[in-house]
GUROSE-78360 format. One record per residue (C-alpha): residue in one letter; x, y, z. Coordinates in steps of 0.1 Angstrom, whole numbers, padded with zeros to 4 digits, always signed. Layout:
<sites>
AXYZ...
</sites>
This chain:
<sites>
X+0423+1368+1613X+0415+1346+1580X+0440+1356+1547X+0413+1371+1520X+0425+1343+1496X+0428+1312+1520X+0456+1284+1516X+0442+1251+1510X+0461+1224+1517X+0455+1190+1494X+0469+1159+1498X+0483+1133+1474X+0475+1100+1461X+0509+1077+1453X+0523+1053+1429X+0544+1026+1443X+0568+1015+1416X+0586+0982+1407X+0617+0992+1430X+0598+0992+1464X+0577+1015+1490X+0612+1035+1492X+0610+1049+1458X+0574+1060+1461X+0565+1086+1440X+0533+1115+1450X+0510+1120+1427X+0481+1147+1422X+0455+1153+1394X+0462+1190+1385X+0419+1195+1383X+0423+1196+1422X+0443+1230+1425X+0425+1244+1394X+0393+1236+1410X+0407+1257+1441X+0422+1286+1421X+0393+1290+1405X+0373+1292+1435X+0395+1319+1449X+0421+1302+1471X+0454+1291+1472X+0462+1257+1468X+0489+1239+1489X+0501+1204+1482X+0510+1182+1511X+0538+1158+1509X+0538+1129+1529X+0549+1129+1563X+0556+1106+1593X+0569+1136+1618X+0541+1151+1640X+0560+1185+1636X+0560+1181+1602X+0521+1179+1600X+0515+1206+1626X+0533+1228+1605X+0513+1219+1575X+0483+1224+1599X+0498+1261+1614X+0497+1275+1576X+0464+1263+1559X+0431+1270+1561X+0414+1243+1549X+0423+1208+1541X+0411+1189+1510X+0419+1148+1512X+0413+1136+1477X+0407+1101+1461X+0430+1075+1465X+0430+1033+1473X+0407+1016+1494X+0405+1021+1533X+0423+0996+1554X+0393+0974+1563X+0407+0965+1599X+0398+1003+1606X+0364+0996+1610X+0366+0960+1621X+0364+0939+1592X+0388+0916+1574X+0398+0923+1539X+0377+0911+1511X+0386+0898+1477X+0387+0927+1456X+0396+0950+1482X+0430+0971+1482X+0443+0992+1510X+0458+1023+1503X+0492+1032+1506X+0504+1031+1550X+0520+1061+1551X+0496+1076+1531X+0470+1069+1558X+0491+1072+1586X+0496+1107+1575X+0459+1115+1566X+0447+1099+1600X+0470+1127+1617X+0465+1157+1595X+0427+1146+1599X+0426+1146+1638X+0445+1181+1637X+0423+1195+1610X+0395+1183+1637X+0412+1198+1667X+0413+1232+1650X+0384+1233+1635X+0399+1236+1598X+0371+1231+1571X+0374+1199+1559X+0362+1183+1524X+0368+1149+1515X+0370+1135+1479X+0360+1093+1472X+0381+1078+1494X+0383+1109+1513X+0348+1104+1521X+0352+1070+1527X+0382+1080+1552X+0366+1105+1572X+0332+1080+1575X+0357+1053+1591X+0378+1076+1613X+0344+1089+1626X+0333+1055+1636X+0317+1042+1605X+0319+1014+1582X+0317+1010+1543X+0308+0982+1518X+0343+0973+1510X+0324+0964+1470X+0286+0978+1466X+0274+0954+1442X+0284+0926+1460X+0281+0936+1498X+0251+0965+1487X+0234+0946+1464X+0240+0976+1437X+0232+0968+1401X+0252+0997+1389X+0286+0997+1381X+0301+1028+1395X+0332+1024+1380X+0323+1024+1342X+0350+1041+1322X+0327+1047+1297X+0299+1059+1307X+0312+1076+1344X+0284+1100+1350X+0251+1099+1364X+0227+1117+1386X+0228+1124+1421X+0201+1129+1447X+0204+1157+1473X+0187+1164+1504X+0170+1193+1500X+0172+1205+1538X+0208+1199+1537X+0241+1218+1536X+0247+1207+1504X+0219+1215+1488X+0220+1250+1497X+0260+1248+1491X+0252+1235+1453X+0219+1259+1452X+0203+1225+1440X+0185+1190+1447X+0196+1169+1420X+0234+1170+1401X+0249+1152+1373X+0282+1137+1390X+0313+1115+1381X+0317+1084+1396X+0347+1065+1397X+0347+1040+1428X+0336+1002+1441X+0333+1007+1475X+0308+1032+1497X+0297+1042+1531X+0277+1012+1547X+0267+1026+1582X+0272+1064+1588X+0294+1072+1619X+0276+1091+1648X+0271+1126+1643X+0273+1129+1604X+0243+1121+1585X+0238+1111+1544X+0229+1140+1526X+0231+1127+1488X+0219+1091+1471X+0224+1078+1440X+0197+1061+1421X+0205+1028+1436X+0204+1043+1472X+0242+1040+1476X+0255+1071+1498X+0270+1098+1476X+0276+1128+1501X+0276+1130+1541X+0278+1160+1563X+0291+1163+1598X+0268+1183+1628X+0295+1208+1627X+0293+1230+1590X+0333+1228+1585X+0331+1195+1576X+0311+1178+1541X+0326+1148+1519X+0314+1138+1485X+0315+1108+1472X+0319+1118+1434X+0348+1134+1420X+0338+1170+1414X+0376+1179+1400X+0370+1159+1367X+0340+1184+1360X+0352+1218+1359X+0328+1229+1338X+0298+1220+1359X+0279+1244+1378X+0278+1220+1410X+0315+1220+1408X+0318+1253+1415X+0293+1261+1435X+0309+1232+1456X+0344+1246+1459X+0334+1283+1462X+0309+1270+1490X+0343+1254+1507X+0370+1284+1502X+0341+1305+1522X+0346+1285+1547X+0381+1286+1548X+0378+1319+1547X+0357+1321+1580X+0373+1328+1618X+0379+1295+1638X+0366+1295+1672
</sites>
């Protein structure tokens, strides 16, 4: 029996300060739980973790998980050596994440992942990303321009998303240098930008969708909504 108002748990990005990895601090952009409370559901941050207990605990009282945007994905996880440019997020970060993500899996939790979240579910699935678009992708754009961070998205109109966001096209933010090179098996692109990188990909299974955009730092937009009301339904639904 799913709670009316579901608990979403959201994880958290970190800042490493001058003192070491001990004194790690957890950070979270408060437009992620406003985006949920808004949407109806309760949100739940997630400190990190190392304990398996801990994170089937975490697991046992949400109904959805939301990994958000963070570093770049350790390149040896799909094979490859790091690149100049490239940073690899925090390890315990993604030591956590890589569990809560295999439980969220095993118990069929709804699942939505943010930027890197995207990026981390495409890997853990199997696939690989451009570790920096214009350079490996050939991109001309620079998706990472403070001053100009928005720009239009296209969506596949037979897609979840599309009926999720009720349309076919979307003004996003953008705010990343690396993206989904080959999709893993079993999830298929569902959104493009105009210089064909990969902004969203959906799994066969409708609990799980990632986005490569951050939908948070728009909480005025109509997609934004209809994005995160689309997810706290799901939440809301009974797990086989």
């Amino acid at each position: 029996m799913r709670r009316s108002e579901p608990f979403i748990g959201i994880t958290c990005d970190v800042k490493v300060p001058a003192e070491g990895e001990k004194a790690y601090e957890l950070l979270c952009d408060h437009r992620y739980p406003a985006a949920v409370k808004q949407a109806g559901g309760y949100p739940v941050l997630l400190p990190i973790s190392a304990r398996k207990d801990v994170v089937r605990k975490y697991l046992d009282g949400i109904d959805g998980l939301i990994i958000v945007g963070g570093d770049d994905v350790d390149p040896r996880l799909y094979g490859e050596k790091k690149k100049r440019g490239t940073g690899t997020v925090f390890g315990p970060r993604l030591h956590f994440e890589r569990m809560l993500y295999a439980g969220a899996r095993r118990r069929h939790l709804p699942l939505l992942g943010i930027c890197y979240g995207m990026q981390l579910v495409n890997v853990l699935e199997g696939g690989t990303l451009h570790q920096d678009i214009r350079r490996d992708a050939g991109s001309r754009r620079n998706h990472r321009d403070r001053r100009r961070p928005n720009h239009r998205v296209r969506v596949e109109p037979e897609s979840r998303l599309a009926r999720a966001l009720g349309a076919t096209s979307l003004l996003v933010h953008s705010d990343h240098h690396q993206a989904v090179a080959r999709t893993a098996k079993g999830f298929r692109p569902v959104a493009f930008s105009p210089d064909g990188i990969i902004e969203a990909i959906e799994g066969n299974s409708e609990k799980v969708l990632a986005v490569q955009w951050h939908p948070e730092r728009m909480l005025a937009s109509k997609g934004t909504w209809s994005l995160f009301r689309y997810f706290t339904r799901l939440c809301r639904s009974p797990r086989p």
